[in-house]
Structures are given as structure tokens and as C-alpha cells.
TORTOR-946310 format. One record per residue: residue in one letter; x, y, z of N, C-alpha, C in turn. Coordinates in pm, whole numbers, plus 50000, padded with zeros to 5 digits. Layout:
BEGIN
aXYZXYZXYZ/...
// end
This chain:
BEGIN
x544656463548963544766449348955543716443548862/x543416455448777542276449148679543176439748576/x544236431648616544776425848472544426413448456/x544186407548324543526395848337544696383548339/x544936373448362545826365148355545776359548224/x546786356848144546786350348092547376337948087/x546966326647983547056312948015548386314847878/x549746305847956550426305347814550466288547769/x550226288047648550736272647616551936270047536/x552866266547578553796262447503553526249847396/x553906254447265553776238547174552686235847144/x551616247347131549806238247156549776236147011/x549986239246927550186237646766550546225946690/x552406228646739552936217346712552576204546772/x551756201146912551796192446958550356189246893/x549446197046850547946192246760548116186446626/x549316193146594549326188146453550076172546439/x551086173246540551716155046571550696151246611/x550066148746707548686143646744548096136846582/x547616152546534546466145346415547656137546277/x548896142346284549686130746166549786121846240/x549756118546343549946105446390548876096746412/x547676100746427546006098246413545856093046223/x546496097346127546246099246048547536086746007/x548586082946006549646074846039549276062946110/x548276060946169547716050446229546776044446158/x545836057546074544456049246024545056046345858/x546196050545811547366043345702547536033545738/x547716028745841548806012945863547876006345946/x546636007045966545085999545999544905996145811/x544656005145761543946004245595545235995745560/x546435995945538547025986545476547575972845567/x546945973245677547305959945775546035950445693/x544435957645723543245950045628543625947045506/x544515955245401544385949645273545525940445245/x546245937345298547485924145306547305913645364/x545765913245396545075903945475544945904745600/x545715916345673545605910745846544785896545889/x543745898745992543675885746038542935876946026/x542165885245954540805879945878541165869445795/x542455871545702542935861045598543955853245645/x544115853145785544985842845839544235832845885/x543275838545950542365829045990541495824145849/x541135824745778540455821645666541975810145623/x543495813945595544115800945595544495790945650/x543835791145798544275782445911543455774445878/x541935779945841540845768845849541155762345704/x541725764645575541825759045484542805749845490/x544055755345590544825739545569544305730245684/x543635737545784543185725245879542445715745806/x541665720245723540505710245611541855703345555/x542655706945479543465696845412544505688945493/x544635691145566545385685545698544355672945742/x543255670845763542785662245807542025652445677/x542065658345552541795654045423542925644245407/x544385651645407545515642745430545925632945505/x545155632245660545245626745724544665616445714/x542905612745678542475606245637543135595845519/x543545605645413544125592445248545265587845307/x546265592945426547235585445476546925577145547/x546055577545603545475563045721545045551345579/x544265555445504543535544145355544455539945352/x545615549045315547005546045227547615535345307/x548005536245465548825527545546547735515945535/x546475514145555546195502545529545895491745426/x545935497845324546085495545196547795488145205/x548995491945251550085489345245550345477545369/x549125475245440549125465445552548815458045481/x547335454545428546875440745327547545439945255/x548785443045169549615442445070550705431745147/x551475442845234552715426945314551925419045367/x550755417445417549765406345440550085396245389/x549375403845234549445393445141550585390545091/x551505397645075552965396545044553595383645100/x553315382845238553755377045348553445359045335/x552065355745274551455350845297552075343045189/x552215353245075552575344644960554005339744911/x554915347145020556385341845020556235331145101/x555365328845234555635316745293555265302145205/x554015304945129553775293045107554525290344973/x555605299044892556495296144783557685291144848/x558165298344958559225287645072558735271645096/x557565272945090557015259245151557505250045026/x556685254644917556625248244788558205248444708/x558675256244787560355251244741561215242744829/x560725246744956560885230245022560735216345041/x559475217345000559075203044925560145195044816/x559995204744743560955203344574562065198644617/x562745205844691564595199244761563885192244833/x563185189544924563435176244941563015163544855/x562225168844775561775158044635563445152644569/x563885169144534564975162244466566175157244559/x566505160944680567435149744777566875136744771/x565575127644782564995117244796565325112544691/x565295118344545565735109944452567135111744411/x567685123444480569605119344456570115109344524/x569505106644656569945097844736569295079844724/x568165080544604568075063544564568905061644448/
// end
């Protein structure tokens, strides 16, 4: 009963070598996830349009009030040309009617 046992492995080869292509298949598509920007350059464009997003936001607020004092004044200056054309008809009814 001096026999020694042996250990069998089925696949120990093939299953080391999928192991390391697939180890190796991973650190490929890590290296080209970083150079297409992964997330580093997403986040680097979030914060660039957030800056122009609130850049925009800002010249649109100027902008709407800028377009408020305008019909303001717009407003201001059709009433009193209504006025001043009301006057006139009735200037000229007062003298159609003597």
C-alpha cells in the first residue's frame, strides 16, 4: 500500500490560460475605456456646460429685462401717441361741427 495518490486535475491549463486572456482582455478595455475619455472626461464636460449653462442663464435673465424696459417704454409711448391722436379728432370734430 506504498502507492502514493495522485491528485488529477482536469482543464488546469486550459482553465489558466482563459483566466490570464481574460485578465489580459480586461486590462485592454480598462486602457481603452481611459483613452475615449471614460469618466474623468465626462465629468470634466458636465462641469463645462454647467459653467455655460448658468453663463446662459445669467445673459437670458439681462436679456428678458432688457426686453421688459423696452415694452415699458414701448407701452408708454403708444399711450401717450393715442392720447395725442385723440386730442387731434377731437380738435378736428370741434371744428367740423362750427
Amino acid at each position: 500500500m506504498a502507492e502514493k495518490a495522485q491528485k488529477i486535475v482536469k482543464g488546469g491549463f486550459r482553465a489558466t490560460m482563459a483566466l490570464i486572456i481574460a485578465i489580459i482582455a480586461l486590462i485592454f478595455s480598462i486602457i481603452s475605456y481611459q483613452r475615449t475619455g471614460g469618466t474623468i472626461g465626462l465629468e470634466d464636460e458636465i462641469k463645462a456646460l454647467q459653467k455655460k449653462t448658468e453663463t446662459l442663464k445669467k445673459e437670458t435673465i439681462q436679456q428678458v429685462k432688457k426686453l421688459e424696459e423696452k415694452t415699458k417704454k414701448l407701452k408708454q409711448e403708444t399711450g401717450e401717441a393715442l392720447e395725442r391722436l385723440g386730442k387731434t379728432l377731437k380738435l378736428e370734430e370741434a371744428r367740423g361741427k362750427k
